[in-house]
Backbone and ligand atoms as CSV (ligand in chain L), in Angstrom:
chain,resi,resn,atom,element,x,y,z
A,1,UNK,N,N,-23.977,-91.620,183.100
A,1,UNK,CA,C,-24.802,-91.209,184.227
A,1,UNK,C,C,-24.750,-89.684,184.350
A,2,UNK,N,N,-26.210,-88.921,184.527
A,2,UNK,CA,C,-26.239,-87.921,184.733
A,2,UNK,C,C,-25.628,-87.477,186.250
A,3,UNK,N,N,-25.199,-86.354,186.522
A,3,UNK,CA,C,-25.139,-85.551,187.799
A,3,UNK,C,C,-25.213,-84.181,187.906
A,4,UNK,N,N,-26.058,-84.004,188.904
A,4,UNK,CA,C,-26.535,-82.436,188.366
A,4,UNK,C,C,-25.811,-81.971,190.038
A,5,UNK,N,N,-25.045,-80.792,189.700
A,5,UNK,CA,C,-24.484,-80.377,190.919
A,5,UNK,C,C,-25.272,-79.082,191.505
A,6,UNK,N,N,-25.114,-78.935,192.653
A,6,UNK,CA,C,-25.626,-77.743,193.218
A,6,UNK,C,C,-25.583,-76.468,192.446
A,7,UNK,N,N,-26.527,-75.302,192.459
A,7,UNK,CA,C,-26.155,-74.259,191.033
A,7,UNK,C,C,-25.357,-73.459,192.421
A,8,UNK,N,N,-24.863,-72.594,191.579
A,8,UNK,CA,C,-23.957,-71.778,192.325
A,8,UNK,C,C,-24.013,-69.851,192.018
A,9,UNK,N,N,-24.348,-69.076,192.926
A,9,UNK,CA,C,-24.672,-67.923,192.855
A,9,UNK,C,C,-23.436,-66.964,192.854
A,10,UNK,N,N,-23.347,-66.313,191.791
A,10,UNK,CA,C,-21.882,-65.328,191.479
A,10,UNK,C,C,-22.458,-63.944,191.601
A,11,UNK,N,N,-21.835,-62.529,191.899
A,11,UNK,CA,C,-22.338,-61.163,191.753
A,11,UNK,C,C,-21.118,-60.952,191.021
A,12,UNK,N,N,-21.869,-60.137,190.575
A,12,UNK,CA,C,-20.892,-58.731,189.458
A,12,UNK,C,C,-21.215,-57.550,189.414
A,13,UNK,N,N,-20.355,-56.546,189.328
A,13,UNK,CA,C,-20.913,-55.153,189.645
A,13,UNK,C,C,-20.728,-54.386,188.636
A,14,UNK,N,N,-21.835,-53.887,188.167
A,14,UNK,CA,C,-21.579,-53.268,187.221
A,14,UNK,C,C,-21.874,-51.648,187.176
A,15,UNK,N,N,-20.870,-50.602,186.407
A,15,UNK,CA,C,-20.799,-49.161,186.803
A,15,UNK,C,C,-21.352,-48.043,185.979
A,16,UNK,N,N,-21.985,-48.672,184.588
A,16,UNK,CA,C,-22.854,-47.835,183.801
A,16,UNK,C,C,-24.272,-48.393,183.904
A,17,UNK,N,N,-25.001,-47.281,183.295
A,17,UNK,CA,C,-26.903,-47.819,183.122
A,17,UNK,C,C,-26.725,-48.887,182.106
A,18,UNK,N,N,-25.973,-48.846,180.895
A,18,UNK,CA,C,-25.567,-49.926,179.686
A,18,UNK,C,C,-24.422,-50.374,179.697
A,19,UNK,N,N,-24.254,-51.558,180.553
A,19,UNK,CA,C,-22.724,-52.085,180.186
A,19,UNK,C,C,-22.652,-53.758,180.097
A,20,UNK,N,N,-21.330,-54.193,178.967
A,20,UNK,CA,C,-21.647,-55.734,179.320
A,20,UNK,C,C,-20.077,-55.856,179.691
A,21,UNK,N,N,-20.489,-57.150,180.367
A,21,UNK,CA,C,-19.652,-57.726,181.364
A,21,UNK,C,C,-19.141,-59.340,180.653
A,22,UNK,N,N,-18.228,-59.348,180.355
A,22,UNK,CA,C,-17.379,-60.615,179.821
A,22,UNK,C,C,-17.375,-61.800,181.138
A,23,UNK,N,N,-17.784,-62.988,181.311
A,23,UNK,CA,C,-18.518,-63.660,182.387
A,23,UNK,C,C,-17.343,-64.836,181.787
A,24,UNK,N,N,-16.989,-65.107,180.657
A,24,UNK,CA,C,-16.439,-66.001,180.138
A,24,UNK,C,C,-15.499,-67.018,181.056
A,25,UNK,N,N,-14.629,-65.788,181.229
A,25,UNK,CA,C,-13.262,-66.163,182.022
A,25,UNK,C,C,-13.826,-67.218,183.427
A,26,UNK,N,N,-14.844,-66.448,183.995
A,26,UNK,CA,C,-15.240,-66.867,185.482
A,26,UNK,C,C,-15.828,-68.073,185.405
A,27,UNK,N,N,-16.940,-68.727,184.431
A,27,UNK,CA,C,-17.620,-69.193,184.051
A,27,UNK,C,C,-16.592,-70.574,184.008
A,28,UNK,N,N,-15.690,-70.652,183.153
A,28,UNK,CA,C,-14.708,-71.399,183.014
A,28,UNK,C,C,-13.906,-72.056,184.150
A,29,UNK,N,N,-13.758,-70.974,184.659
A,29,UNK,CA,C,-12.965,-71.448,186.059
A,29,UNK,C,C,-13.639,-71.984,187.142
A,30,UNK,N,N,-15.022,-71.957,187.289
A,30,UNK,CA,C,-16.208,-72.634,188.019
A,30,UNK,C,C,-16.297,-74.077,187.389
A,31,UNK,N,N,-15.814,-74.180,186.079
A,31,UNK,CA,C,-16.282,-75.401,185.476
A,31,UNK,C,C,-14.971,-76.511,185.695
A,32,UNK,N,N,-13.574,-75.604,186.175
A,32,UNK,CA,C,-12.313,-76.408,186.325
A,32,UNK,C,C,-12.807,-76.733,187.858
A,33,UNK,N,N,-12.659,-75.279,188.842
A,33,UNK,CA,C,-12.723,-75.773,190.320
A,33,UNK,C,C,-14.229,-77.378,190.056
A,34,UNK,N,N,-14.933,-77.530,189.757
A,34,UNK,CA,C,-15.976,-78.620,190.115
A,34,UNK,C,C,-15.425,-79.998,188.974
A,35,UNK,N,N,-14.261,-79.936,188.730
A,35,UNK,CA,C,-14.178,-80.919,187.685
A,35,UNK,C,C,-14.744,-82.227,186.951
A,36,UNK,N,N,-15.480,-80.919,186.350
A,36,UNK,CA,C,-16.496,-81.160,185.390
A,36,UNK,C,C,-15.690,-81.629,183.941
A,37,UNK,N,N,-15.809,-82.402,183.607
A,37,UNK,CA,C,-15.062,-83.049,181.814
A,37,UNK,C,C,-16.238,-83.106,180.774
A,38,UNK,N,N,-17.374,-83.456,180.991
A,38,UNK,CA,C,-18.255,-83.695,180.383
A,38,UNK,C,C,-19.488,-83.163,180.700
A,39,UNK,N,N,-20.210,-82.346,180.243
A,39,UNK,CA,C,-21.439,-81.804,180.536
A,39,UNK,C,C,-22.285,-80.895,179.758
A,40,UNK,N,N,-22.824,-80.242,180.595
A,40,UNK,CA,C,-23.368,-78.543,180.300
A,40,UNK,C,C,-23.418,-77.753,181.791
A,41,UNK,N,N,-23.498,-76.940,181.175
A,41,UNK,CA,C,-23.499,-75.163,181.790
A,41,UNK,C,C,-24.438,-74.647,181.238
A,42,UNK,N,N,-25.304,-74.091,182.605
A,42,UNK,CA,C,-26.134,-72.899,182.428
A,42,UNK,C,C,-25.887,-72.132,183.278
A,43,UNK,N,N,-25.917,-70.566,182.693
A,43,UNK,CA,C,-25.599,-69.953,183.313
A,43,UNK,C,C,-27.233,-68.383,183.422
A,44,UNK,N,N,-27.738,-68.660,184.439
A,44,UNK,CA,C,-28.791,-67.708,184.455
A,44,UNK,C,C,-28.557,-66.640,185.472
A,45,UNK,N,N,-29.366,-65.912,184.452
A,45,UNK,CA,C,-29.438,-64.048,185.466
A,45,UNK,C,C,-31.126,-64.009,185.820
A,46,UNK,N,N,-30.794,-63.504,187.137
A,46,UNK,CA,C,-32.376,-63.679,188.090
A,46,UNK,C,C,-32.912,-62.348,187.867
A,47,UNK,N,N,-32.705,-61.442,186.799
A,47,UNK,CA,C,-33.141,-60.449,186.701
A,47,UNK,C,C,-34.058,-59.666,185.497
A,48,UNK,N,N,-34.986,-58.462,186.163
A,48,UNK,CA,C,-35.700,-58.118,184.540
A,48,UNK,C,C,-35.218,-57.080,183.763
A,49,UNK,N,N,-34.135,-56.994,184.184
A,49,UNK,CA,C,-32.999,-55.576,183.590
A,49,UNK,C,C,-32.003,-55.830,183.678
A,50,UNK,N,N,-31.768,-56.919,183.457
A,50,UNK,CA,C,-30.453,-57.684,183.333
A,50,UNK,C,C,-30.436,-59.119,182.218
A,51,UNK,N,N,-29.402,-59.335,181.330
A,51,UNK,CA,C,-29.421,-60.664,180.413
A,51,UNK,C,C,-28.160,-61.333,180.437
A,52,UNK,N,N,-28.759,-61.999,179.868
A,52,UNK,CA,C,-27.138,-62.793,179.232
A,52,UNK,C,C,-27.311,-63.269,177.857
A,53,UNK,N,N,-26.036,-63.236,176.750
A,53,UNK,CA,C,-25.949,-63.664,175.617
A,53,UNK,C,C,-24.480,-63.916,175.322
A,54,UNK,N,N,-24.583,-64.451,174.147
A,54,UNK,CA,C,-23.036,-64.669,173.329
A,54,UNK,C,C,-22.525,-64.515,172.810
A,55,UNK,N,N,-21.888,-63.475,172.336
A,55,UNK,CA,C,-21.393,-62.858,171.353
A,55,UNK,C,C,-19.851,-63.081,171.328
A,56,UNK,N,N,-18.811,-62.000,170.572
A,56,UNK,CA,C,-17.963,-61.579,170.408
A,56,UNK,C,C,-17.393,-61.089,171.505
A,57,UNK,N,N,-15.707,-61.659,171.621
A,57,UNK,CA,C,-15.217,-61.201,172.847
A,57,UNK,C,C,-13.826,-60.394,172.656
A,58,UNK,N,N,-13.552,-60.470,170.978
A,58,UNK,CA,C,-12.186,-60.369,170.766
A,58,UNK,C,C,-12.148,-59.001,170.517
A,59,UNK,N,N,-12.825,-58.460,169.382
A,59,UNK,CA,C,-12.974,-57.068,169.476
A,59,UNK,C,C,-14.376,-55.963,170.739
A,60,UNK,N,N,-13.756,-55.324,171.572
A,60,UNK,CA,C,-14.490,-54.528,172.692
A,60,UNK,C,C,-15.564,-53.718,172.005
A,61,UNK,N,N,-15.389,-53.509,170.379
A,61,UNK,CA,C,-15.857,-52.238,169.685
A,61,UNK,C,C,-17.755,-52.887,169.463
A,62,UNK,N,N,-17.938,-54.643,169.390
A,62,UNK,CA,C,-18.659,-55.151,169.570
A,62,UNK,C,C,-19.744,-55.259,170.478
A,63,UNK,N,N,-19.040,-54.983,172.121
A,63,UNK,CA,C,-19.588,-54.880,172.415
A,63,UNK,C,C,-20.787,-53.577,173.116
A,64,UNK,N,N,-20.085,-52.686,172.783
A,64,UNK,CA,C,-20.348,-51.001,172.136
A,64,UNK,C,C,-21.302,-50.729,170.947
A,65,UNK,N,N,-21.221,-51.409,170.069
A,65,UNK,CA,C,-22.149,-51.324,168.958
A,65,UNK,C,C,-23.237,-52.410,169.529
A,66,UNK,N,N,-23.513,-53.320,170.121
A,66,UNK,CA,C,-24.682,-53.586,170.468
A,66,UNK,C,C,-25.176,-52.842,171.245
A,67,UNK,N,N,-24.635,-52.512,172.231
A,67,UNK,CA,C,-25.336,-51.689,173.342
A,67,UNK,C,C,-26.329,-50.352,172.939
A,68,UNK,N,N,-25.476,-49.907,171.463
A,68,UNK,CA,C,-25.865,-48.609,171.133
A,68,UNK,C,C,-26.881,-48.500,170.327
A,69,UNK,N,N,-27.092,-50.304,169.533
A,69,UNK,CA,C,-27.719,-50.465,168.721
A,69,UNK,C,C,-29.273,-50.990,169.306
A,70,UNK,N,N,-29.299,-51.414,170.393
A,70,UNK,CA,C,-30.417,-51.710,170.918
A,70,UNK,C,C,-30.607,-50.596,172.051
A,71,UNK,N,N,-30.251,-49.241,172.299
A,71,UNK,CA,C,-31.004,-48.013,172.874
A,71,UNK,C,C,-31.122,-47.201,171.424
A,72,UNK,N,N,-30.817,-47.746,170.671
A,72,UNK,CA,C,-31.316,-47.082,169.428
A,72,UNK,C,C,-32.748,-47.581,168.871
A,73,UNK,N,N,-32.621,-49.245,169.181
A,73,UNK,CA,C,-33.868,-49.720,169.221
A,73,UNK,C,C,-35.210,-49.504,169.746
A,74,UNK,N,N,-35.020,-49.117,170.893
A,74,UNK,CA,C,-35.520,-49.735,172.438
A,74,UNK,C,C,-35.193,-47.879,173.328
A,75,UNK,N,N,-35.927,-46.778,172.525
A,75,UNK,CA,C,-35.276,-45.849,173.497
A,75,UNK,C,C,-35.366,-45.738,175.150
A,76,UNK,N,N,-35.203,-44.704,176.028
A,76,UNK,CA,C,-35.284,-44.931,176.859
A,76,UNK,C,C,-36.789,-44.203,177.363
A,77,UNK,N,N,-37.497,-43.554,176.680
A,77,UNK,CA,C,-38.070,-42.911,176.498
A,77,UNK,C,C,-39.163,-42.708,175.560
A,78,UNK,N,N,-40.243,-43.199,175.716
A,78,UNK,CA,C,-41.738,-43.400,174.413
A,78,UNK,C,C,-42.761,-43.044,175.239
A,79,UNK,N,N,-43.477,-42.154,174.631
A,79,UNK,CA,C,-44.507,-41.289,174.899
A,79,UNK,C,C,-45.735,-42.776,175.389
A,80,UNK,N,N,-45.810,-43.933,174.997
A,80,UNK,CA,C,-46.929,-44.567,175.846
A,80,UNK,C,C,-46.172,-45.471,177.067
A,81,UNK,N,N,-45.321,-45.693,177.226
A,81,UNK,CA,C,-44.608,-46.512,178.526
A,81,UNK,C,C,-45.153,-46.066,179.891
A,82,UNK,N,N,-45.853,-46.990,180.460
A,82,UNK,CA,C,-46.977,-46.997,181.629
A,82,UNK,C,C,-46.163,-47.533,182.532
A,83,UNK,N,N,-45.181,-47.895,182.695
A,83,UNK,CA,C,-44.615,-48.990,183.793
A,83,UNK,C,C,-44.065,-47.814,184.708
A,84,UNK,N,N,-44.219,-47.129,186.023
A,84,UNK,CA,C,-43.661,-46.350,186.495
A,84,UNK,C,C,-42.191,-46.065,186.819
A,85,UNK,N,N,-41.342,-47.440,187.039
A,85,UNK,CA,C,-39.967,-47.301,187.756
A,85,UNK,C,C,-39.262,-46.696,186.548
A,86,UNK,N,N,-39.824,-46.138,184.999
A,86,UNK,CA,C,-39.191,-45.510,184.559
A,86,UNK,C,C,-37.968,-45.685,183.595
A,87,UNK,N,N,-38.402,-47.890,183.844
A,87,UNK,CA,C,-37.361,-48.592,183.335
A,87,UNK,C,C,-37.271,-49.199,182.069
A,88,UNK,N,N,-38.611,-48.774,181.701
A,88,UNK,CA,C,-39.018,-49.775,180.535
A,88,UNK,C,C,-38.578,-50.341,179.197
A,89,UNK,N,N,-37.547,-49.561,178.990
A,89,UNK,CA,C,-36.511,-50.052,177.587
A,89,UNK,C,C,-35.935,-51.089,178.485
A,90,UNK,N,N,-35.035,-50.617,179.891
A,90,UNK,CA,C,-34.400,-52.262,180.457
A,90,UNK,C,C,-34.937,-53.117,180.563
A,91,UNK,N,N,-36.653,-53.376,180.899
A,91,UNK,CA,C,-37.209,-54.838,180.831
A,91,UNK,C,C,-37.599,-55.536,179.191
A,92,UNK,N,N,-37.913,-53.802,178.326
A,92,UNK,CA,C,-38.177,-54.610,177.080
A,92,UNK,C,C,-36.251,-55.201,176.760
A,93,UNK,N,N,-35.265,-54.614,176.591
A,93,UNK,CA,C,-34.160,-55.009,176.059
A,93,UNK,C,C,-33.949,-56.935,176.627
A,94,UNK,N,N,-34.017,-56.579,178.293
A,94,UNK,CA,C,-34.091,-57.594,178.988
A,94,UNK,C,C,-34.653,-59.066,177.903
A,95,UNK,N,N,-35.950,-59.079,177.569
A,95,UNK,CA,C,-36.340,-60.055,177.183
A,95,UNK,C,C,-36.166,-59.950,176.033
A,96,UNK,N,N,-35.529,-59.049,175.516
A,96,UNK,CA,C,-35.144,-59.983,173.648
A,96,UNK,C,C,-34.072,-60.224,173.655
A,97,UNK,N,N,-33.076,-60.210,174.732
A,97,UNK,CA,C,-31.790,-60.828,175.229
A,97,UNK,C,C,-31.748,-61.962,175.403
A,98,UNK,N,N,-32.841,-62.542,176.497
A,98,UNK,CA,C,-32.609,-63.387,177.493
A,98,UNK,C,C,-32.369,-63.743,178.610
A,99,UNK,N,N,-32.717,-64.653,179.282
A,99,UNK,CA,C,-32.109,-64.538,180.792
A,99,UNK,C,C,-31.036,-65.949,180.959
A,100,UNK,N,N,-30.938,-66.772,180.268
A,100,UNK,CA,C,-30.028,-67.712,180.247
A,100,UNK,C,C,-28.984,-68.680,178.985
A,101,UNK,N,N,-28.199,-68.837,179.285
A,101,UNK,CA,C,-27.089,-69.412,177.936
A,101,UNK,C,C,-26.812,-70.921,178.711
A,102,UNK,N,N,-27.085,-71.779,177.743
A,102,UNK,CA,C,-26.355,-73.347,177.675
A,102,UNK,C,C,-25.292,-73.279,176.906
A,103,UNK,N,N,-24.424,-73.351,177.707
A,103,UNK,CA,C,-22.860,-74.594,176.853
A,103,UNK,C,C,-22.241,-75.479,177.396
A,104,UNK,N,N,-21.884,-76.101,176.373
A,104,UNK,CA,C,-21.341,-77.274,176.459
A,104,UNK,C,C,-20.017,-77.584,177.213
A,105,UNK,N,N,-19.684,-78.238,177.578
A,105,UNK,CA,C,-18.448,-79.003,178.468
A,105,UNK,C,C,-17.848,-80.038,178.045
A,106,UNK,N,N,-16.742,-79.727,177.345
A,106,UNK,CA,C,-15.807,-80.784,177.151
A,106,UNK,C,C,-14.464,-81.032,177.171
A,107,UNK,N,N,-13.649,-82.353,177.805
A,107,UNK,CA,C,-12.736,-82.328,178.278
A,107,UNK,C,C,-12.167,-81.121,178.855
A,108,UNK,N,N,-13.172,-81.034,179.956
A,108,UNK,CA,C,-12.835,-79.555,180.921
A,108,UNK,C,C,-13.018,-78.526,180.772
A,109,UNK,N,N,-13.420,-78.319,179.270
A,109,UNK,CA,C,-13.624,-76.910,178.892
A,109,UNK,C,C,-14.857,-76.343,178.301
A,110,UNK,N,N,-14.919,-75.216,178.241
A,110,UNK,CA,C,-16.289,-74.721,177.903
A,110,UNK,C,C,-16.301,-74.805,175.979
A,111,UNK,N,N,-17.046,-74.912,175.789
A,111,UNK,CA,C,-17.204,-75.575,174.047
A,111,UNK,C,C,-17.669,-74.116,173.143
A,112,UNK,N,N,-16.674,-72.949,173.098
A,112,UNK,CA,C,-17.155,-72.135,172.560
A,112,UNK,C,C,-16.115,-71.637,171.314
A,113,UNK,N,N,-17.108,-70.845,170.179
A,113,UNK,CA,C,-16.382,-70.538,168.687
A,113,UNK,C,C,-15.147,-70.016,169.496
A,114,UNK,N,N,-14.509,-69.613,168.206
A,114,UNK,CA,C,-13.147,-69.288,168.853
A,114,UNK,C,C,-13.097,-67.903,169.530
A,115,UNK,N,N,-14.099,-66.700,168.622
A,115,UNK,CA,C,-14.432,-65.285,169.169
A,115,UNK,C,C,-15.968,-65.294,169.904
A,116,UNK,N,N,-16.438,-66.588,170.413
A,116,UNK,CA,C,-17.373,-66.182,171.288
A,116,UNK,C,C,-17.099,-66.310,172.778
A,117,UNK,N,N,-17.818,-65.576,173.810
A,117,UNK,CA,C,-17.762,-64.719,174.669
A,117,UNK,C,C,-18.929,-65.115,175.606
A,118,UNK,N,N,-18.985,-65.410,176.986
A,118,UNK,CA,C,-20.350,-65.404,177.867
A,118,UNK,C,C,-20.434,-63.754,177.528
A,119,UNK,N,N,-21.961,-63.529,177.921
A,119,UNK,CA,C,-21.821,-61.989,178.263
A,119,UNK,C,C,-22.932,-61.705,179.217
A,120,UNK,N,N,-22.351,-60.797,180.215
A,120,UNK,CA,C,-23.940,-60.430,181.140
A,120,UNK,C,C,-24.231,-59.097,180.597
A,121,UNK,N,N,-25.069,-58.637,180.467
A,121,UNK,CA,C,-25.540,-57.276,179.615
A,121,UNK,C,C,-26.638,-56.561,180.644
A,122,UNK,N,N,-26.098,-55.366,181.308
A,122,UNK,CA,C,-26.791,-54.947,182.293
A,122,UNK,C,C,-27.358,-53.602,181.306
A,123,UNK,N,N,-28.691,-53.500,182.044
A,123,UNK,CA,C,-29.234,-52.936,180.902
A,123,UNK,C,C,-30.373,-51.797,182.216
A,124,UNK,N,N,-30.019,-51.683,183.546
A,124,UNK,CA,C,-30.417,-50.624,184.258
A,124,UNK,C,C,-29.035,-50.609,185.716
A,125,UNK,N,N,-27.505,-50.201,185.124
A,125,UNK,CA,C,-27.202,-50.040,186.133
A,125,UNK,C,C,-26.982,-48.764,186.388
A,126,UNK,N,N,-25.977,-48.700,187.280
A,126,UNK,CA,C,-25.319,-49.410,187.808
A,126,UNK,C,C,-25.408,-49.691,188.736
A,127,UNK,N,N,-25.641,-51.352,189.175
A,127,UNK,CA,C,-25.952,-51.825,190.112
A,127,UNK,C,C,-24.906,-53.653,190.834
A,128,UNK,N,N,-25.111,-53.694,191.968
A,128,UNK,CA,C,-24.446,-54.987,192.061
A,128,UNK,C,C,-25.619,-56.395,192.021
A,129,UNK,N,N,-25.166,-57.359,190.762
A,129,UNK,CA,C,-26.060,-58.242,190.239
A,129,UNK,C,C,-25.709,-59.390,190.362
A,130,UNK,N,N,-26.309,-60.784,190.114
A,130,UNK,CA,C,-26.243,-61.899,190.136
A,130,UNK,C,C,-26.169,-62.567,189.405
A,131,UNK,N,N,-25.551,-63.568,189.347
A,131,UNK,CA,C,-25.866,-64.666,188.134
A,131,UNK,C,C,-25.637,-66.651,188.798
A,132,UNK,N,N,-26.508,-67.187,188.300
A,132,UNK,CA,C,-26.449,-68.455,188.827
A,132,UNK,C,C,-25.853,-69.559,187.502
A,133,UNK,N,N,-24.447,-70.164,188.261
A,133,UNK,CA,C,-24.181,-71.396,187.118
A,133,UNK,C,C,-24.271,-72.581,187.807
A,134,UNK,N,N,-25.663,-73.260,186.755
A,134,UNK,CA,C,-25.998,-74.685,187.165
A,134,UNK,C,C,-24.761,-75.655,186.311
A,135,UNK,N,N,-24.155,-76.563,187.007
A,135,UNK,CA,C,-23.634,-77.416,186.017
A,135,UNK,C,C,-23.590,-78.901,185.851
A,136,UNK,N,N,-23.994,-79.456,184.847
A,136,UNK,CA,C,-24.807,-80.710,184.634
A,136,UNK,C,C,-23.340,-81.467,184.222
A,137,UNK,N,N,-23.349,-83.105,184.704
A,137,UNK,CA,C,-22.414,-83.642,184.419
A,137,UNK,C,C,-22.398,-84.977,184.079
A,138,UNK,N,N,-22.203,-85.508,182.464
A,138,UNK,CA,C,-22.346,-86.201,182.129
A,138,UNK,C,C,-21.114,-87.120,182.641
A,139,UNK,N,N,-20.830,-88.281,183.881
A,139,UNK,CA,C,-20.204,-88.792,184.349
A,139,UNK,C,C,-19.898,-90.041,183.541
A,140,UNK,N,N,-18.563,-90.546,182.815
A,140,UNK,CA,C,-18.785,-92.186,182.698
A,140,UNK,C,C,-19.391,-93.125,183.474
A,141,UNK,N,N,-20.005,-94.318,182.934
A,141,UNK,CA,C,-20.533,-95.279,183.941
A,141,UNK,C,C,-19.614,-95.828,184.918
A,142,UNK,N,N,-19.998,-95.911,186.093
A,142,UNK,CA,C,-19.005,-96.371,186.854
A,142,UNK,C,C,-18.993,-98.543,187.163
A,143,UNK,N,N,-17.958,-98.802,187.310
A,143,UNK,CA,C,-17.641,-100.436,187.235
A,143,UNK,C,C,-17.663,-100.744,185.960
A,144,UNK,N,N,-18.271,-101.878,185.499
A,144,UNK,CA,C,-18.182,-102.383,184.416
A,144,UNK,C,C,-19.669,-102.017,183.065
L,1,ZN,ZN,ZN,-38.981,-51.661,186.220
């Protein structure tokens, strides 16, 4: 039997224009407090200058070389960008990121490689941001 629990709204604050934020730890511990054994997790960001992805959590140098590698991409700055707030690498970065990650839940825990990592990837701060984890719960049948 499915059960889908209430989603639940988290902030995080973040203190550069490019920084990511390791969500992992928290993410996890939302999934013990609702004891959850069996399921999924989603975890979405309500924002257009803001993502989430999965990467690498073990080495920090990772998450530095992406950051640097997509304003290398994506400058901040191109002679046709019409959007006024001035933001426009954060909404393009935004959507080749993403705005949400599914994982898995099992026996209590979140179902990830051994060096992967939630990540929120703020990409116009620094600002204080949001993130919502829905969590779905595959319940045994109950009685017989
Ligand atoms: Zn904008």
């Amino acid at each position: 039997m499915t059960k889908s629990l209430p989603s639940i709204t988290e902030s995080v604050e973040t203190r550069s224009r490019s920084q990511i934020v390791d969500l992992t730890d928290r993410v996890q511990r939302i999934v013990q407090r609702e004891r959850v054994e069996d399921g999924l997790v989603i975890v979405f960001v309500p924002h257009t200058t803001a993502a989430i992805t999965i990467n690498e959590n073990a080495d920090p140098d990772v998450k530095h070389d992406l950051l640097r590698k997509l304003e290398t991409l994506i400058p901040k700055d191109e002679p046709y960008y019409q959007h006024g707030e001035g933001n426009s690498d954060s909404h393009v970065k935004t959507s080749l990121v993403g705005s949400s990650v599914t994982v898995l839940i099992e026996g209590g825990k979140l179902v990830l490689g051994t060096w992967q990592g939630i990540h929120f990837c703020e990409f116009d701060g620094p600002r204080e941001r949001t993130f919502l984890v829905k969590i779905v719960s595959f319940e045994a049948p109950s009685g017989d």
